[in-house]
N, C-alpha and C positions, 0 to 999 in steps of 0.2 A: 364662027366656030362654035360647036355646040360642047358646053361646058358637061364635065364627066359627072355631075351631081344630077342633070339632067337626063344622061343616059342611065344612069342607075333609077331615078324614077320612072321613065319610058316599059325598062325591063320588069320592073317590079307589078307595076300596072298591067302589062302584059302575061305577067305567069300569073297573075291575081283572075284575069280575064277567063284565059283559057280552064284554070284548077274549075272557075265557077260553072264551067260552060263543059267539062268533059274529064279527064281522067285523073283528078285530082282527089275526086270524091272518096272518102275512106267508107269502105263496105262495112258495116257495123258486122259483128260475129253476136251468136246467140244458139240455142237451140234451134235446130227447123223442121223437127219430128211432131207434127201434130198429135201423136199419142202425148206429146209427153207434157207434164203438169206447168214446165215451164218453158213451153213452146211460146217463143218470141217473134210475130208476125211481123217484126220490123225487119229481123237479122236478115245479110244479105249472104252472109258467109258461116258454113257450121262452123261451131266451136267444137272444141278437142275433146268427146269425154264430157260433157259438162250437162246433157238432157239429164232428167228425175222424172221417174215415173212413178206411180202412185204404188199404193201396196194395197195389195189384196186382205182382207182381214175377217176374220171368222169370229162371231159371234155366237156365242151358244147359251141355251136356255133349257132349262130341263123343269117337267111337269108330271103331272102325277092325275088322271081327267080335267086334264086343262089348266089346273092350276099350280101355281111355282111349286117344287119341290127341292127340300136339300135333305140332310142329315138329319135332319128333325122331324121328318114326315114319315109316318109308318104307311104302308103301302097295303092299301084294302082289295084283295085280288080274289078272283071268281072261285069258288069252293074252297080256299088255301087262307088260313089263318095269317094273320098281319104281316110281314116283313118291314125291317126298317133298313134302310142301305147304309150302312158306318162309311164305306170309301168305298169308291166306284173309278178306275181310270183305263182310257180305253186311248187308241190310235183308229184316226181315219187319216188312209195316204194320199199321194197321187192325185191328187184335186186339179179337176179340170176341168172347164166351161165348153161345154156344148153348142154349135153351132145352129138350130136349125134343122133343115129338113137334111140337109149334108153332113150334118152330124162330123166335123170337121171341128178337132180338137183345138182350146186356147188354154196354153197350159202356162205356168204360173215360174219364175226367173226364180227359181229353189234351187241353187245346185248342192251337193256334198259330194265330199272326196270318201269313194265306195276302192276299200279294198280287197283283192280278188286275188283269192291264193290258187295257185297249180303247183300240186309236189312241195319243194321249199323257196320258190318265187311267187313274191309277192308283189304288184305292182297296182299301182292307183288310177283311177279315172273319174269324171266329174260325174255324176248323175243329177240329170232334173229331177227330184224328188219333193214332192210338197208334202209337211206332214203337222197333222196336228195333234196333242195330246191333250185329250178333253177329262178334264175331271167333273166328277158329278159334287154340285151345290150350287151356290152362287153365279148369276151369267157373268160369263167371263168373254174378253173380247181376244181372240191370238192372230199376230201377224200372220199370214201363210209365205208371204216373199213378195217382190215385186209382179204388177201385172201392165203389159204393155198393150195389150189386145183391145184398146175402147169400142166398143160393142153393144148390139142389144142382142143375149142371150137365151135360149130355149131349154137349156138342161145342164145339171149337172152331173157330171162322173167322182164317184170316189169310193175306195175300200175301204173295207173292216181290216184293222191289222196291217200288216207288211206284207209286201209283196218279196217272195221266195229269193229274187236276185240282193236285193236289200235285207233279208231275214238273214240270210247266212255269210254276211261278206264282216270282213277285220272292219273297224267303226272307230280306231282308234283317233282319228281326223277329224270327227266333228266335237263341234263348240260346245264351250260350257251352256251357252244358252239355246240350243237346238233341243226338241223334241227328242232325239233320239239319242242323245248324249248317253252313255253307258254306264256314268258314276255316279248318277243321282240316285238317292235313298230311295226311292221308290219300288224300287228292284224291278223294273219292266223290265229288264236285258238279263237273259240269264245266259249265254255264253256263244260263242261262234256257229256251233253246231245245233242246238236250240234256239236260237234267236233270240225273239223279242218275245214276254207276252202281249197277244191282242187287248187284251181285257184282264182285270183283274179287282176283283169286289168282294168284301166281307159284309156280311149279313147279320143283323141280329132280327132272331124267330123270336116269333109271340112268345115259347117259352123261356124268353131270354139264355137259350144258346146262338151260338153263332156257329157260321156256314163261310168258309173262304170257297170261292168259284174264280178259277183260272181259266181263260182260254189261249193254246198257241198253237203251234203246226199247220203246215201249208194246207192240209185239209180243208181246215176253217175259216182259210183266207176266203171271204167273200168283195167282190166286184157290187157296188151300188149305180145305179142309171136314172137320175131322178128329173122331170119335166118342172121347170117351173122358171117363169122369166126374170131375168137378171137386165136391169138397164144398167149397163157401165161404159155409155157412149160419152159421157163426161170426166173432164181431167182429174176429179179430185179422188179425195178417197173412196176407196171401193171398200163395203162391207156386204157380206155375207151374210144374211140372221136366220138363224137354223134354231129348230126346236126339236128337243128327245119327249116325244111320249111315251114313257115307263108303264102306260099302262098296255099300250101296245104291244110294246117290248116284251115286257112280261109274260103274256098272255100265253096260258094256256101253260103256264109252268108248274109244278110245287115244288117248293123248296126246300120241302120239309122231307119228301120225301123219292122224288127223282134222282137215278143217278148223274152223278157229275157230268158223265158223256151225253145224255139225255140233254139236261142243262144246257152244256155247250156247245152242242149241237141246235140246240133252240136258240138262243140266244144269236148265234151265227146267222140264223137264216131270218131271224125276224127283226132285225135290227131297222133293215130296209124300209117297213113298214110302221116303223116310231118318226121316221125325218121327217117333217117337213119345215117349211121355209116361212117366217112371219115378215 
């Protein structure tokens, strides 16, 4: 007669056998999105919600013939007696990495709740919007938003300003810490129906007067298309490092004595022609 201590070791042995040998095995869970920073090449099973992707992040530098410029720099410009920039803060939106010869957009996990009036309904929708707000002095580095896209890149897309559907919509939804937040002292936003300003810079002139220069209105919205390669075929952070040359920018201005439309109309179209990438 076979004793029940021995059946219980027989069975035990046996599910011990077979777990090792076949469906016992527990499938680990992990990421399994190779974009993502914490893609787990073991995981057998995706997890819920739980990949991290790196963040896109914007670097900027500002110079004056190559060399750093801030608030302290007066500005030696071709027949046009010195300018010095007191405060300078501008918007470039819409950032998006360029494919190639496909020219096939990788655009950047930014969204904002964009409110959109018809009559007296109002209702909300998410927009991919990337934006950054650049003040002139010091490099400073600004998140843009998450980017999934790992890649070797041939160009970048971005505007001057806001773009028209974004200019005029309710903004009462976005975050204290967004770019476009509407309550910060800075007074970019000046109302639903005027928008944002693109650009906004006080001046002091050689004769120590000062010159305030605004730019807004969908006119002046300008679209940038600029070549230059970006490797971000790796998981970690992605940065961006972009340089303003002010003497480019400038060129061709006076400040002393151009109208404001003049100005801002210059300023709009040659901005293009200051970016490049270090």
């Amino acid at each position: 007669m076979i004793s029940k201590s021995k059946i219980q070791w027989v069975s035990i042995l046996g599910l011990t056998l077979v777990c090792s040998l076949t469906s016992c095995y527990e499938h680990p869970e992990g990421c399994m999105d190779v974009r993502a920073a914490n893609y787990d090449v073991k995981a057998d099973q995706p997890c819920d919600d739980c990949c991290k992707y790196p963040e896109l992040k914007l670097t900027v530098s500002h110079f004056f013939e190559g060399n750093p410029a801030d608030t302290g720099t007066f500005l030696v410009l071709e027949d046009v007696p010195d300018v010095r920039i007191r405060s300078l803060t501008f918007y470039v939106s819409d950032i998006k990495l360029l494919n190639g010869t496909n020219d096939s957009e990788s655009t950047i996990e930014e969204f904002i709740s964009v409110g959109n009036r018809t009559g007296n309904l109002l209702s909300y929708y998410d927009a991919r919007y990337a934006v950054a707000k650049i003040k002139f002095g010091p490099t400073k580095t600004i998140s843009l938003g998450t980017f999934k896209n790992a890649d070797l890149y041939k160009g970048i897309q971005m505007n001057f300003g806001i773009s028209e559907e974004i200019n005029h919509s309710v903004m009462d939804k976005i975050s204290s810490s967004h770019a476009l937040y509407t309550k910060t002292s800075d007074g970019m936003y000046l109302n639903e129906s005027d928008g944002y300003y693109f650009l906004k810079m006080e001046l002091q002139l050689e004769d120590q007067s000062f010159r305030t220069i605004t730019i807004q209105g969908d006119d002046l919205f300008r679209m940038m298309a600029l070549e230059n390669d970006f490797d971000f075929r790796s998981r970690t952070i992605r940065t961006i490092q972009m340089g303003i040359e002010y003497k480019s920018w400038f060129g061709g201005i006076d400040f002393h004595s151009d109208s404001d439309s003049a100005i801002q109309q210059k300023l709009s179209d040659q901005i293009k022609f200051s970016v490049s990438f270090l």
